[in-house]
C-alpha positions as CSV (number, residue, x, y, z in Angstrom):
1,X,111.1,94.2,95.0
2,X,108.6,95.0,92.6
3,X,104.9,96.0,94.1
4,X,101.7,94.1,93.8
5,X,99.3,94.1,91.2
6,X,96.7,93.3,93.3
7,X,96.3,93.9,96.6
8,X,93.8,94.1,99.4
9,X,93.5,98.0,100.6
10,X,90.9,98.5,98.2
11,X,88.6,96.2,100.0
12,X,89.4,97.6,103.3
13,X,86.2,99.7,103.8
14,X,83.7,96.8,102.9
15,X,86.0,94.4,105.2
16,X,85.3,96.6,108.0
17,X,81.8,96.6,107.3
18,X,82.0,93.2,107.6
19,X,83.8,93.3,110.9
20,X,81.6,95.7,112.4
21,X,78.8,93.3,111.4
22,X,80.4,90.4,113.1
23,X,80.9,91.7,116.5
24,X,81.6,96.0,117.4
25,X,85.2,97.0,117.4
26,X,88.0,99.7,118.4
27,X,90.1,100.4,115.7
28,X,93.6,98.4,117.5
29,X,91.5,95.5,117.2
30,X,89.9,95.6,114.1
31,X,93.4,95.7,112.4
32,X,94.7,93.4,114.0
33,X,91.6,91.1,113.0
34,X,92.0,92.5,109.3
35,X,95.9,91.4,109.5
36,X,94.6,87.8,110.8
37,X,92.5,88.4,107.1
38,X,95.6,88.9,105.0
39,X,95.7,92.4,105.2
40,X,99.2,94.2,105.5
41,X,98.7,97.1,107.8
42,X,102.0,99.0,108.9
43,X,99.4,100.5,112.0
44,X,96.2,101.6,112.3
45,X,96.1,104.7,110.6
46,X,94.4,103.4,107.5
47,X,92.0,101.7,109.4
48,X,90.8,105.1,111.7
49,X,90.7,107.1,108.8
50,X,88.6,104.3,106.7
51,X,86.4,104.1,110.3
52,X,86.2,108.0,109.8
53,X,84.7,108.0,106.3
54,X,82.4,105.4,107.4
55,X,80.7,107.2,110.3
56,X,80.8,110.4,108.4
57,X,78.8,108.4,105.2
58,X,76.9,107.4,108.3
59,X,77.4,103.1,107.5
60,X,79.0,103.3,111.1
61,X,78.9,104.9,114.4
62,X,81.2,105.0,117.8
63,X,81.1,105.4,121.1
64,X,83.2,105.9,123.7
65,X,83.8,102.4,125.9
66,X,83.9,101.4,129.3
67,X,86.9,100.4,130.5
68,X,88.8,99.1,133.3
69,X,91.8,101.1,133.1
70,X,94.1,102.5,130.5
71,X,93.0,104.7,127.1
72,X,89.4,104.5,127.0
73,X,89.1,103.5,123.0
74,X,86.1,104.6,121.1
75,X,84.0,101.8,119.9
76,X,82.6,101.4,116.3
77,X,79.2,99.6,115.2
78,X,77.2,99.5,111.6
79,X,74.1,101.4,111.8
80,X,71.0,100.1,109.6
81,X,72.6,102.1,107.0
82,X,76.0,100.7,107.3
83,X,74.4,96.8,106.6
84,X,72.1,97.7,104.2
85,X,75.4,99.1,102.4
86,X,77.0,95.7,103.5
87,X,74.4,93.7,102.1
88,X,74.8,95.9,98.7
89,X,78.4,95.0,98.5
90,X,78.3,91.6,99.1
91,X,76.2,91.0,95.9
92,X,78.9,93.5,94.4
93,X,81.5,90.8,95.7
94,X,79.8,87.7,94.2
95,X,79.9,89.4,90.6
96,X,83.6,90.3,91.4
97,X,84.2,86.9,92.3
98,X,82.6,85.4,88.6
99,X,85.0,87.7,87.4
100,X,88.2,86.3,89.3
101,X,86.9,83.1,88.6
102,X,87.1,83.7,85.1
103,X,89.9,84.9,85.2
104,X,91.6,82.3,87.2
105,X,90.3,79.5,84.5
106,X,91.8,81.8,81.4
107,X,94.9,81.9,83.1
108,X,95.5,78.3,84.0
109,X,94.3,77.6,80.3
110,X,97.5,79.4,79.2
111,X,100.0,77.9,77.2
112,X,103.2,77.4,79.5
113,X,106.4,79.9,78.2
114,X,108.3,78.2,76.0
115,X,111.9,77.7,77.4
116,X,114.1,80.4,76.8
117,X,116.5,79.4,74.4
118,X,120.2,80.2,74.2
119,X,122.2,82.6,72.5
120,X,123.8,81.5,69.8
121,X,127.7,82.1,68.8
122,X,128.5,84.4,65.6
């Protein structure tokens, strides 16, 4: 199976951002919302080390929560930083989405293939 051209781990940081903005999250549940989004996480590795680079940058911060029983996760919110950087990025999305868009239009503009033809007997 050949891999993807395009794929969605490059966005991962500014999802999260997003995430965070919604609603505060541990890092279990954040990937398992990001895999609800499309994303194709194998675990949450990539997602604790992406929270890591966030709070160091200082976009986000964490806490340790409150809870009942069991692990006690830490907890991860944006900081003003972290949406001002948000609010950066999404005007960095809406140019990237003229440029999908553009390039969604040349490509259904394309000429189909023309039929492969068949070999022909000496």
């Amino acid at each position: 199976m050949q891999p993807r051209l395009v794929q969605r781990r490059p966005f991962l940081p500014v999802c999260l951002l997003l995430l965070l903005g919604e609603t505060p999250g541990h890092g279990y549940e954040l990937t398992e919302r990001l895999r609800e989004w499309g994303f194709r996480l194998s675990g949450p590795g990539p997602v604790y080390r992406e929270l890591r680079i966030l709070e160091d940058g200082g976009l986000a911060r964490s806490s340790w929560s409150e809870t009942q029983s069991g692990p006690v996760p830490r907890v991860y919110e944006l900081t003003p930083a972290g949406r001002k950087s948000l609010g950066e990025a999404a005007h960095d999305l809406e140019e990237l989405s003229e440029l999908l868009e553009e390039f969604q239009r040349r490509h259904d503009a394309m000429p189909a293939p023309a039929p492969a033809g068949r070999k022909r007997a000496k």
